[in-house]
N, CA, C and O of each residue as an XYZ file, in Angstrom:
680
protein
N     -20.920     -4.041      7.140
C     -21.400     -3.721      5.814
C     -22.278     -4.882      5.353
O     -21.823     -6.025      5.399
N     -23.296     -4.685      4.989
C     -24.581     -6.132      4.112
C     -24.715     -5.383      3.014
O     -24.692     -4.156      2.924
N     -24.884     -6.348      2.025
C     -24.689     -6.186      0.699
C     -25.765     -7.232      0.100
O     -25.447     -8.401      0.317
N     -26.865     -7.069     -0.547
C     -28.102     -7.875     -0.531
C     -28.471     -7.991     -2.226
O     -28.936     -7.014     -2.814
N     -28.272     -8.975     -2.758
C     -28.429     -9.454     -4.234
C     -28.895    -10.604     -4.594
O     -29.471    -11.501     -3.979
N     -28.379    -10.382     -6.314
C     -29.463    -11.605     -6.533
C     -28.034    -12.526     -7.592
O     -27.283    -11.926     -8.361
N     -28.002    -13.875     -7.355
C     -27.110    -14.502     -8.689
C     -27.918    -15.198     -9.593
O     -28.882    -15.905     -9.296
N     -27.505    -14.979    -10.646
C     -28.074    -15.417    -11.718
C     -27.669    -16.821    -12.558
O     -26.683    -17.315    -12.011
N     -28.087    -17.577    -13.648
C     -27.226    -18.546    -14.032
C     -25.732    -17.637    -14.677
O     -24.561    -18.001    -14.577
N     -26.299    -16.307    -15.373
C     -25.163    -15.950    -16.057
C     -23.766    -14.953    -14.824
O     -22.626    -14.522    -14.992
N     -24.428    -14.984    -14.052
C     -23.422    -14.400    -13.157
C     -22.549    -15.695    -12.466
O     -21.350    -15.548    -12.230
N     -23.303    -17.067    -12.139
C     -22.453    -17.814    -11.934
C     -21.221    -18.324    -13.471
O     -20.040    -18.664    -13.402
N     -21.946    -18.209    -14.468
C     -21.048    -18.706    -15.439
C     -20.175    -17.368    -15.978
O     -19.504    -17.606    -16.983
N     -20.106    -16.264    -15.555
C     -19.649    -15.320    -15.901
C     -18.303    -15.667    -15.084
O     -17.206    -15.458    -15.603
N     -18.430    -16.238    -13.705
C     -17.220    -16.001    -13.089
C     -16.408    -17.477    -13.069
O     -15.360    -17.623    -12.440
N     -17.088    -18.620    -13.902
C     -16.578    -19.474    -14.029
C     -15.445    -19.117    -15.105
O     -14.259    -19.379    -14.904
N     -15.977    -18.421    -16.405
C     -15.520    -18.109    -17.316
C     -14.181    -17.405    -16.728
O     -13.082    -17.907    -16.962
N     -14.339    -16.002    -15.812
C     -13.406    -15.663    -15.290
C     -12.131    -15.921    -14.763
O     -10.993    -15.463    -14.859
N     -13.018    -17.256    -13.879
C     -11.702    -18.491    -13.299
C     -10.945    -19.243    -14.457
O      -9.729    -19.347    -14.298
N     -11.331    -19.625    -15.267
C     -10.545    -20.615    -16.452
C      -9.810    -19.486    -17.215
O      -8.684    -19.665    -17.678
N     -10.359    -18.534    -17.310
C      -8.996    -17.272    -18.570
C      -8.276    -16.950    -17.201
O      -7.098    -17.286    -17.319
N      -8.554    -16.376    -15.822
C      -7.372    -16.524    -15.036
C      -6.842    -17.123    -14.140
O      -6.425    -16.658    -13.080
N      -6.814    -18.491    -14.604
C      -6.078    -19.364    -13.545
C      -5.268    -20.430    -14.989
O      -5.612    -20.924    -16.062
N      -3.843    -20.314    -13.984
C      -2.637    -21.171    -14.396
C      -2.855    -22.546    -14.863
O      -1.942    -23.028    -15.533
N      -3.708    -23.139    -14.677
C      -3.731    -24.463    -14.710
C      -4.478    -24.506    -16.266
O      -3.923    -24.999    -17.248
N      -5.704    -23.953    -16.282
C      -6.575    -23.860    -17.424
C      -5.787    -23.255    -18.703
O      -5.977    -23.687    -19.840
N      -4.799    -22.115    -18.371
C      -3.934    -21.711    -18.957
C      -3.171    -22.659    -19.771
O      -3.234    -22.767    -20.996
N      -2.464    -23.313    -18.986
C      -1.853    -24.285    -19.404
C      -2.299    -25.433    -20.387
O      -1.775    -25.711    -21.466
N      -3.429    -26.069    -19.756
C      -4.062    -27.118    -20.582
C      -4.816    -26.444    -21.910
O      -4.948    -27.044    -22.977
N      -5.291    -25.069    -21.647
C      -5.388    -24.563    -23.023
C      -4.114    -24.350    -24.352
O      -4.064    -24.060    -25.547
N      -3.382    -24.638    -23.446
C      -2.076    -24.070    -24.394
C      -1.768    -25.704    -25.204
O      -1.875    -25.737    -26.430
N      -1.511    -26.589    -24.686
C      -1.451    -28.004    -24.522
C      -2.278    -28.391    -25.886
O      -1.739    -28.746    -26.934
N      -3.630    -28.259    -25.681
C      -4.867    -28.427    -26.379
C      -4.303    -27.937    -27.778
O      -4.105    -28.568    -28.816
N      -4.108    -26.582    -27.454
C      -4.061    -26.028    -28.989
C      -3.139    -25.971    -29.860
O      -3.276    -25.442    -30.963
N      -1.596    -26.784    -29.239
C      -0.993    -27.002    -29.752
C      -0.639    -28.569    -30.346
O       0.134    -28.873    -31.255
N      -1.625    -29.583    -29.358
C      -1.280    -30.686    -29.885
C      -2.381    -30.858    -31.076
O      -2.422    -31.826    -31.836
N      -3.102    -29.948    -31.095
C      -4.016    -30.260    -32.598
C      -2.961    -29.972    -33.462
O      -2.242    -30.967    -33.540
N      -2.589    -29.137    -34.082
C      -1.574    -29.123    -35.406
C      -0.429    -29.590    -35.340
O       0.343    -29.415    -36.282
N       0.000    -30.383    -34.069
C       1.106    -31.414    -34.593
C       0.141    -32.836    -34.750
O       0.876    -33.742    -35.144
N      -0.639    -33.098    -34.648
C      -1.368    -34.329    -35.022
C      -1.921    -34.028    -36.263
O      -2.266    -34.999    -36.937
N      -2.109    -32.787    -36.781
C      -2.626    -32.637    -38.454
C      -1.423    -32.986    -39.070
O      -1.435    -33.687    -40.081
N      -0.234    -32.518    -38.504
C       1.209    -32.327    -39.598
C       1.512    -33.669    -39.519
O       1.867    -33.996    -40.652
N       1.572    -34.886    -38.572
C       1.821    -35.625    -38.241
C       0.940    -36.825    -39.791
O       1.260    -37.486    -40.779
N      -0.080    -36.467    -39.113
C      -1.308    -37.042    -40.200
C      -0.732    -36.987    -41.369
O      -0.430    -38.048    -41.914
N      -0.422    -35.595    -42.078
C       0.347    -35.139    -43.520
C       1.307    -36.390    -43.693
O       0.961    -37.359    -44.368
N       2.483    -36.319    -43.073
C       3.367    -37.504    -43.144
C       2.581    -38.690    -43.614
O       2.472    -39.134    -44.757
N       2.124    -39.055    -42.636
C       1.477    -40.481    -42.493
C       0.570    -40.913    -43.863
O       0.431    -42.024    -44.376
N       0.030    -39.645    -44.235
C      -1.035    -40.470    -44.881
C      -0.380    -40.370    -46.388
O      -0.732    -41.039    -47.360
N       0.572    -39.457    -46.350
C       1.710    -39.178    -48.037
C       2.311    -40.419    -47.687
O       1.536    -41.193    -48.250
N       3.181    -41.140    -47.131
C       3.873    -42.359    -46.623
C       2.699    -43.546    -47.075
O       3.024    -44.349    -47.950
N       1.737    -43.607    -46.638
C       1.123    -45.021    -47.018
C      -0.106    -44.707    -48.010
O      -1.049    -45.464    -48.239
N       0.129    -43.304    -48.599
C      -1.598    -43.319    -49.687
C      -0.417    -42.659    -51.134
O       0.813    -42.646    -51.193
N      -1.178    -42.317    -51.850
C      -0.395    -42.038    -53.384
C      -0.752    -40.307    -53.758
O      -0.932    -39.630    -54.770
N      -0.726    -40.111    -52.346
C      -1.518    -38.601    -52.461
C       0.279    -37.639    -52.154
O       1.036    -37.808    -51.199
N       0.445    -36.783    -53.230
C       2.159    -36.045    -52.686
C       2.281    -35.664    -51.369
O       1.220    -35.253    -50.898
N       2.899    -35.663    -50.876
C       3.808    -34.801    -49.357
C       3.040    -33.729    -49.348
O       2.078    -33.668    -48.582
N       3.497    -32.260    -50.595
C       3.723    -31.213    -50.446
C       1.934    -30.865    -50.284
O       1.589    -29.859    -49.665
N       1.113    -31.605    -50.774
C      -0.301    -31.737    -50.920
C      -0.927    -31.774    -49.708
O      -1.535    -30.874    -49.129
N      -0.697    -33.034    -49.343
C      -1.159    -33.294    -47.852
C      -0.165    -32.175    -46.800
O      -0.897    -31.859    -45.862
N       0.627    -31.785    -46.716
C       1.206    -30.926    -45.889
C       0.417    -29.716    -46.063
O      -0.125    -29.338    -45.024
N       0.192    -28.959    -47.165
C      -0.680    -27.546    -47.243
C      -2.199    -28.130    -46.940
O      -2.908    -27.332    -46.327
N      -2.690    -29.149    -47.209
C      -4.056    -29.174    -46.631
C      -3.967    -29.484    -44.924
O      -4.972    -29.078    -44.340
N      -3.229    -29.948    -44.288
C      -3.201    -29.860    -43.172
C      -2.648    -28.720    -42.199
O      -2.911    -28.572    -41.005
N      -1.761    -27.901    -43.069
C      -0.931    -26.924    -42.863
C      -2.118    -25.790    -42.483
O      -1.890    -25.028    -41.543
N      -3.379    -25.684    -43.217
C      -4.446    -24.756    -43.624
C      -5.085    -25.282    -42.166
O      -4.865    -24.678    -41.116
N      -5.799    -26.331    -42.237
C      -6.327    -26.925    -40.736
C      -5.435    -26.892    -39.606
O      -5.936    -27.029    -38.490
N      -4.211    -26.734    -39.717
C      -3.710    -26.538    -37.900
C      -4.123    -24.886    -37.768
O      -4.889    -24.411    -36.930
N      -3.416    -24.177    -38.803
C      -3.443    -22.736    -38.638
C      -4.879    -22.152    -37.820
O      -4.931    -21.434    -36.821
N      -5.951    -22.713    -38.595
C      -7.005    -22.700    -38.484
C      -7.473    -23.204    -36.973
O      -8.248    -22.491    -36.337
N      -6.973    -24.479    -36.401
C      -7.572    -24.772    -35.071
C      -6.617    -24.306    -34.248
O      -6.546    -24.795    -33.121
N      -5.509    -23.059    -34.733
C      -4.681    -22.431    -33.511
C      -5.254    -21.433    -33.237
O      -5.056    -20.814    -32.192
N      -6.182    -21.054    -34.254
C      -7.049    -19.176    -34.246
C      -7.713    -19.384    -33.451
O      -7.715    -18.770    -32.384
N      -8.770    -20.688    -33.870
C     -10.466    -20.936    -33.460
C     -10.498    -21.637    -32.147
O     -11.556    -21.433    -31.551
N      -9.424    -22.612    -31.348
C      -9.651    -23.095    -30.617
C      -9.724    -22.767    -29.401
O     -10.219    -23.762    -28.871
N      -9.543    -21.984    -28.593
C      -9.564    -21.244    -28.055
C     -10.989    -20.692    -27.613
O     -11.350    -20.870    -26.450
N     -11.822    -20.012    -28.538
C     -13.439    -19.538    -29.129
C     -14.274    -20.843    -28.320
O     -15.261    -20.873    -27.584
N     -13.261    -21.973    -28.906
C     -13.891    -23.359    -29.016
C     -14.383    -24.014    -27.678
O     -15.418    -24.489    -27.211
N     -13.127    -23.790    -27.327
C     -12.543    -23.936    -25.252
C     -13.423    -23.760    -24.400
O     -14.038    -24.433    -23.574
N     -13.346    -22.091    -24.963
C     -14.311    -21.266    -23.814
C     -15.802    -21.493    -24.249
O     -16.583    -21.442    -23.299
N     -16.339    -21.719    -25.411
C     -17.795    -22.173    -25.233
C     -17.955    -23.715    -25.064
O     -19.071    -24.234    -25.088
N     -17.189    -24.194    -24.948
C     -17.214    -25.918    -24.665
C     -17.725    -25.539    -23.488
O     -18.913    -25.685    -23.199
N     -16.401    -24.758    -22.335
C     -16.620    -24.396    -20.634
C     -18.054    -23.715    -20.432
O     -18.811    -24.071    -19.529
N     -18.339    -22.785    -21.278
C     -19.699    -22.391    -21.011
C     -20.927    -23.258    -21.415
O     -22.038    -22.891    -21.033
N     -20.764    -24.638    -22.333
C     -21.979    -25.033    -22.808
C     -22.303    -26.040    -20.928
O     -23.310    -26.109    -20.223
N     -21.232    -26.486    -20.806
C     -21.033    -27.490    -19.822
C     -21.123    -27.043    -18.418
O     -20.970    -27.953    -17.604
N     -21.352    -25.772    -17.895
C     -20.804    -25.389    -16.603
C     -22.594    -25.078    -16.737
O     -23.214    -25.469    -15.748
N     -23.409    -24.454    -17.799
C     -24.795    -24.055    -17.664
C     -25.324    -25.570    -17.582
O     -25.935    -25.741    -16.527
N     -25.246    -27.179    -18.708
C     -25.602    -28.329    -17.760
C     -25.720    -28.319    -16.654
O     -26.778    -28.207    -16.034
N     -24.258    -28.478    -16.074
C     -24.530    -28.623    -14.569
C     -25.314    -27.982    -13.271
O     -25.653    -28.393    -12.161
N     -25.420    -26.736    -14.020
C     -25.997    -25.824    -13.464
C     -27.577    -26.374    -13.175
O     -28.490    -26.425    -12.351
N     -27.210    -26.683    -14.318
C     -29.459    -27.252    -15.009
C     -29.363    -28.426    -14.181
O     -30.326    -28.937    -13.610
N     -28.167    -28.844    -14.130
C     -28.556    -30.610    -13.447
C     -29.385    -30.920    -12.072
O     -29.747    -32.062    -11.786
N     -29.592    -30.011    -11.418
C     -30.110    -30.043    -10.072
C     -30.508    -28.821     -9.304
O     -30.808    -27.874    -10.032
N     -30.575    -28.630     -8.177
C     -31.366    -27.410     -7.471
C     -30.094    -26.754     -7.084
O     -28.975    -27.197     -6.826
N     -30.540    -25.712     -7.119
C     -28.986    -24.802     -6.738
C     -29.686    -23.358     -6.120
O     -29.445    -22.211     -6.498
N     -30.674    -23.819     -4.999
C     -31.058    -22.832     -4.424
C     -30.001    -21.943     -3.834
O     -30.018    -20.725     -4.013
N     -28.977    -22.629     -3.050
C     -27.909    -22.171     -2.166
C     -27.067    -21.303     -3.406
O     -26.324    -20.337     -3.235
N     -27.263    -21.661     -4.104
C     -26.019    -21.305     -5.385
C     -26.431    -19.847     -5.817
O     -25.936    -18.750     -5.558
N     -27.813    -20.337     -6.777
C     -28.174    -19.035     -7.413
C     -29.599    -18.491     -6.451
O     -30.110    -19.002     -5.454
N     -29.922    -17.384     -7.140
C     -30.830    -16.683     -6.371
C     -30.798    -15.421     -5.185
O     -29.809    -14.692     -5.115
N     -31.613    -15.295     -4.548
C     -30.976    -14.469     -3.445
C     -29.925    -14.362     -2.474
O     -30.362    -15.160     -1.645
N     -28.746    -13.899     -1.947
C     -27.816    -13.224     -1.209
C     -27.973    -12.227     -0.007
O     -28.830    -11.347     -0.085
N     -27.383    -12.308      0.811
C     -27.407    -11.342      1.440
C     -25.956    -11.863      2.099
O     -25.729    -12.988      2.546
N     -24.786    -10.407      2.014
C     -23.818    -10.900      2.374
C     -23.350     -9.485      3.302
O     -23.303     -8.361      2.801
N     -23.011     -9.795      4.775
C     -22.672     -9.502      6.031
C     -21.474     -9.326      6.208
O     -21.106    -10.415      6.649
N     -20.518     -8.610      6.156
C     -18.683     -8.272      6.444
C     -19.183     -7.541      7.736
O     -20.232     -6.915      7.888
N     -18.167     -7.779      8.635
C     -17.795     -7.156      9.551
C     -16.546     -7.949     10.281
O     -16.188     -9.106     10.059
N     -15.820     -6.727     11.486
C     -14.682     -6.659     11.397
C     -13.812     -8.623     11.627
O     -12.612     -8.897     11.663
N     -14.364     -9.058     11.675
C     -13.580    -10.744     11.908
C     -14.134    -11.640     10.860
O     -13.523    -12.694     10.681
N     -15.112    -11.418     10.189
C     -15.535    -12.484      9.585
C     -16.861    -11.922      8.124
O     -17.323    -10.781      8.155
N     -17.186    -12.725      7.229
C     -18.307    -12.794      6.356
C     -19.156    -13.848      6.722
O     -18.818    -14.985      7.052
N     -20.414    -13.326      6.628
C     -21.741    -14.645      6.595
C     -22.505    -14.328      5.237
O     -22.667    -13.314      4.558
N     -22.848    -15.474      5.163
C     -23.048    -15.016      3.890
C     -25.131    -16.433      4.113
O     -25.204    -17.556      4.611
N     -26.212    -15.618      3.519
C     -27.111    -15.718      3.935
C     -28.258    -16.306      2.310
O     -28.700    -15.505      1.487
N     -28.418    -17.395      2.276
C     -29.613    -17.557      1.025
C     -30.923    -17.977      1.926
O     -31.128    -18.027      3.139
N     -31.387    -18.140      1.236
C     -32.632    -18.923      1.557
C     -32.902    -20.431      1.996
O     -33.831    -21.151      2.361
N     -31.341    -20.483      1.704
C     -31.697    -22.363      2.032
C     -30.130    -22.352      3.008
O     -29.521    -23.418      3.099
N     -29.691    -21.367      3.543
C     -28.226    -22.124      4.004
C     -27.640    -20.664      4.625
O     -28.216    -19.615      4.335
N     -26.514    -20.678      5.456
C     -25.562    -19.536      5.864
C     -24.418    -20.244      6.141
O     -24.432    -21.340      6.702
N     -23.101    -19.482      5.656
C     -21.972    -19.527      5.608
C     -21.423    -18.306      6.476
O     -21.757    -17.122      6.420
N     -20.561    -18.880      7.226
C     -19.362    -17.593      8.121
C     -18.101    -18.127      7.530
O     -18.094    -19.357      7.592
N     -17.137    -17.676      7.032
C     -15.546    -17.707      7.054
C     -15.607    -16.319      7.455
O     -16.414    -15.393      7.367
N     -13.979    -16.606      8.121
C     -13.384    -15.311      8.796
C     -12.087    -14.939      7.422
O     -11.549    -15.531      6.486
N     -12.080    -14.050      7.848
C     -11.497    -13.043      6.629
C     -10.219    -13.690      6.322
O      -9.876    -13.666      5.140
N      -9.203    -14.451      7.452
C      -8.023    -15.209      6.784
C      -8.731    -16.557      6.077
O      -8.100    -17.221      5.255
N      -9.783    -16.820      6.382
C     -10.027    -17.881      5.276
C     -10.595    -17.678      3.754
O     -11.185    -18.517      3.073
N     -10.161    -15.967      3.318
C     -10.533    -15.355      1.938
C      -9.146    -15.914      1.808
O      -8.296    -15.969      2.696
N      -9.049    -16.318      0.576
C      -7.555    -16.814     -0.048
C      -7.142    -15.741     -1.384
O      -6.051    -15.674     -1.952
N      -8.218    -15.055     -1.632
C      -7.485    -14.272     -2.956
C      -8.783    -13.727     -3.235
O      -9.903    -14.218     -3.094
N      -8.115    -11.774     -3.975
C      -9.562    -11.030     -3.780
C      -9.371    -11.014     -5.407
O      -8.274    -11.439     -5.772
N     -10.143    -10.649     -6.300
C     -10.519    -10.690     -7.644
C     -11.400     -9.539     -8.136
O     -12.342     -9.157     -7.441
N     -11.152     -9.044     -9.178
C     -12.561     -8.409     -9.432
C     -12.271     -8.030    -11.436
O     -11.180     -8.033    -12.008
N     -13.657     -7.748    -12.066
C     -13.299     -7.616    -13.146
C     -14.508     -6.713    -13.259
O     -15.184     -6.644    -12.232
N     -15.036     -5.796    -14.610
C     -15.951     -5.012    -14.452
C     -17.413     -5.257    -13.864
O     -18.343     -4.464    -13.720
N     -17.345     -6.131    -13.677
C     -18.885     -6.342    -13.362
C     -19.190     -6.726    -11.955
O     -20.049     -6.300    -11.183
N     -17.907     -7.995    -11.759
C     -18.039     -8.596     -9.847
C     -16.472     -8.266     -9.304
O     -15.341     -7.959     -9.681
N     -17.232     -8.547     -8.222
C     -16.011     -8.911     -6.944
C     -15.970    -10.398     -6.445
O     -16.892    -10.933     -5.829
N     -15.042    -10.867     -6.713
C     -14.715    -12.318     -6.237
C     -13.814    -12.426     -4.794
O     -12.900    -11.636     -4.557
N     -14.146    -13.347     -4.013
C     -13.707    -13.610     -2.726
C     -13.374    -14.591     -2.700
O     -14.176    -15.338     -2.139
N     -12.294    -15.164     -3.139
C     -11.945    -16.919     -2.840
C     -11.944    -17.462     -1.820
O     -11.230    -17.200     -0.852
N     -12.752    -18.293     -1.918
C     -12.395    -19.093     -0.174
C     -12.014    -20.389     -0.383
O     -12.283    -21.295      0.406
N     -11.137    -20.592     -1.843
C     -10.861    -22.027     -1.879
C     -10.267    -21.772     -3.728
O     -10.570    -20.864     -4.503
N      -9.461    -22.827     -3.917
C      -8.565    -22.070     -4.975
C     -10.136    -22.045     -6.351
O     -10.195    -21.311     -7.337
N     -10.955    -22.864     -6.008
C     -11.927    -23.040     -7.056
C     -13.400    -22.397     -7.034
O     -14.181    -22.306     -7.981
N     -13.550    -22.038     -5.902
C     -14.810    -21.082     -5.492
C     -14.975    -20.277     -5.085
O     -14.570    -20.559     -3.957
N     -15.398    -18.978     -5.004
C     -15.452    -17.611     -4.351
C     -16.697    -17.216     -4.561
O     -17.511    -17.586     -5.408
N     -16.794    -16.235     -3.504
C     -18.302    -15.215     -3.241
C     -18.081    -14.397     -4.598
O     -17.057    -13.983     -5.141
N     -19.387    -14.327     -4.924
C     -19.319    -13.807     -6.041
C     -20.448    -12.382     -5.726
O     -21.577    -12.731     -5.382
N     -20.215    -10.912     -5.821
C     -20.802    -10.264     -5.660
C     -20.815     -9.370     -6.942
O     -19.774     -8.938     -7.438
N     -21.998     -9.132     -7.422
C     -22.084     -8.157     -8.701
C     -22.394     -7.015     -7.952
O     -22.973     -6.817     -6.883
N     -21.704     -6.123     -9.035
C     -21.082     -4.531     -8.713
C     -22.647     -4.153     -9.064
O     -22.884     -3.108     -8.457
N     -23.622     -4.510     -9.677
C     -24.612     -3.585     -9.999
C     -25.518     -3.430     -9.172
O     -26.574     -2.813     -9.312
N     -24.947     -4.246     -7.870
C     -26.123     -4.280     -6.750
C     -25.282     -3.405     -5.511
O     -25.531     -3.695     -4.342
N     -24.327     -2.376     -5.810
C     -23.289     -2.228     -4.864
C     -23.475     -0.205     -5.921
O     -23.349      0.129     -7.099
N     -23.849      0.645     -4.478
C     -24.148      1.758     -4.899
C     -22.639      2.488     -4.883
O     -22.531      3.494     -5.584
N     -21.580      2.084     -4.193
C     -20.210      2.726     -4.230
C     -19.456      1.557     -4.155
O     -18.843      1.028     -3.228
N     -19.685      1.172     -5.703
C     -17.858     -0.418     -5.593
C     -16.711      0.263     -5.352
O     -15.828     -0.230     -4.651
N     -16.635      1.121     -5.748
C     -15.006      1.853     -4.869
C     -15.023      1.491     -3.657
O     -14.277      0.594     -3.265
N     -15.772      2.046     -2.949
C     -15.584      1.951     -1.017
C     -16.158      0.470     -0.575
O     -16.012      0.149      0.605
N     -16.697     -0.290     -1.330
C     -16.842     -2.002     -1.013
C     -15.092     -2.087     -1.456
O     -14.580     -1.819     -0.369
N     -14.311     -2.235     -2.117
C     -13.128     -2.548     -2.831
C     -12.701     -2.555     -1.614
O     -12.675     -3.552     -0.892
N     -12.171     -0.926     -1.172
C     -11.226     -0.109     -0.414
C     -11.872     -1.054      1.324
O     -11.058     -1.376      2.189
N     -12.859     -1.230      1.418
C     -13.117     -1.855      3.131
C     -12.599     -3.281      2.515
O     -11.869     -3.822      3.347
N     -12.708     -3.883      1.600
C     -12.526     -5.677      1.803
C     -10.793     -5.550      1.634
O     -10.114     -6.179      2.446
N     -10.146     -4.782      0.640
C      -8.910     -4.975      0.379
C      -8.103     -4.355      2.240
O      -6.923     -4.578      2.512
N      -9.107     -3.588      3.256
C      -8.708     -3.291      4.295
C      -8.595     -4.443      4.928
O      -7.406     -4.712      5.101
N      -9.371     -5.302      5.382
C      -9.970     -6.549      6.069
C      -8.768     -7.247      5.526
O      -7.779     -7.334      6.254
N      -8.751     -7.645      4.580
C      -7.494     -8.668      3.771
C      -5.892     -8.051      3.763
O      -4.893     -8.570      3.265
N      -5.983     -7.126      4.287
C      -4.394     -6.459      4.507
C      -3.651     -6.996      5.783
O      -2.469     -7.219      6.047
N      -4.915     -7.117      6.510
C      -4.686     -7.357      8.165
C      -3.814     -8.284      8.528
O      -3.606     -8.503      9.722
């Protein structure tokens, strides 16, 4: 099966985005993040009623208002931080191999995978985890990078699904 496309900046940051909402780790440190902001506001409350002439109950509802607030928004915050920063890097240098043209080769032992500046073979036990969400199909070949194939260049994503999830059963 060859499968011949194009990646874009937003298709690479589409599936970055993908990786950080589903992977455990990002999970985690998002959770971390958004909870140590409003114990450092409430914390603050204390602190600053304790050594300023301003009441408790004062400083507690104005900080009380700001945690609530960076438990909604932060999150929003996270994920466009990850997207302002992943398109930098992107910008930082040539990424012929990266973005641009594809052409990707399955058959029965292995993927090659073909740009303009480079070719890759892994064999199908070196896919570590298959992925997909409406738009791509992800192929991990490493807990942090995968082939990234958009469905809009794929005339039956059902029967691409049904042959790779075959290959990966094996």
């Amino acid at each position: 099966m060859k499968l011949e496309y194009t990646l874009t900046e937003d298709d690479f940051l589409h599936f970055n985005l993908f990786h950080m909402k589903n992977s455990k780790t990002a999970a985690k440190a998002l959770t971390m993040q958004r909870m140590i902001g409003p114990i450092i506001f409430l914390a603050c409350s204390y602190l600053f009623s304790t050594f300023g002439d301003v009441p408790f109950a004062v400083l507690f509802t104005i900080f009380l208002i700001m945690s609530v607030i960076w438990f909604i928004f932060y999150p929003k915050y996270y994920f466009n931080f990850i997207k302002r920063h992943t398109l930098k890097m992107i910008r930082e240098g040539k990424n012929e191999g990266l973005l641009g043209k594809h052409v990707l080769t399955m058959n029965d032992d292995s993927l090659v995978e073909t740009t303009p500046v480079n070719e890759t073979k892994v064999s199908w036990s070196g896919i570590q985890d298959f992925k997909e969400d409406d738009e791509f199909f992800y192929l991990y070949n490493s807990s942090i990078s995968a082939y990234i194939i958009p469905k809009r260049a794929i005339e039956q994503p059902a029967e691409v699904k049904r042959y790779i999830e075959g290959k990966l059963a094996r």
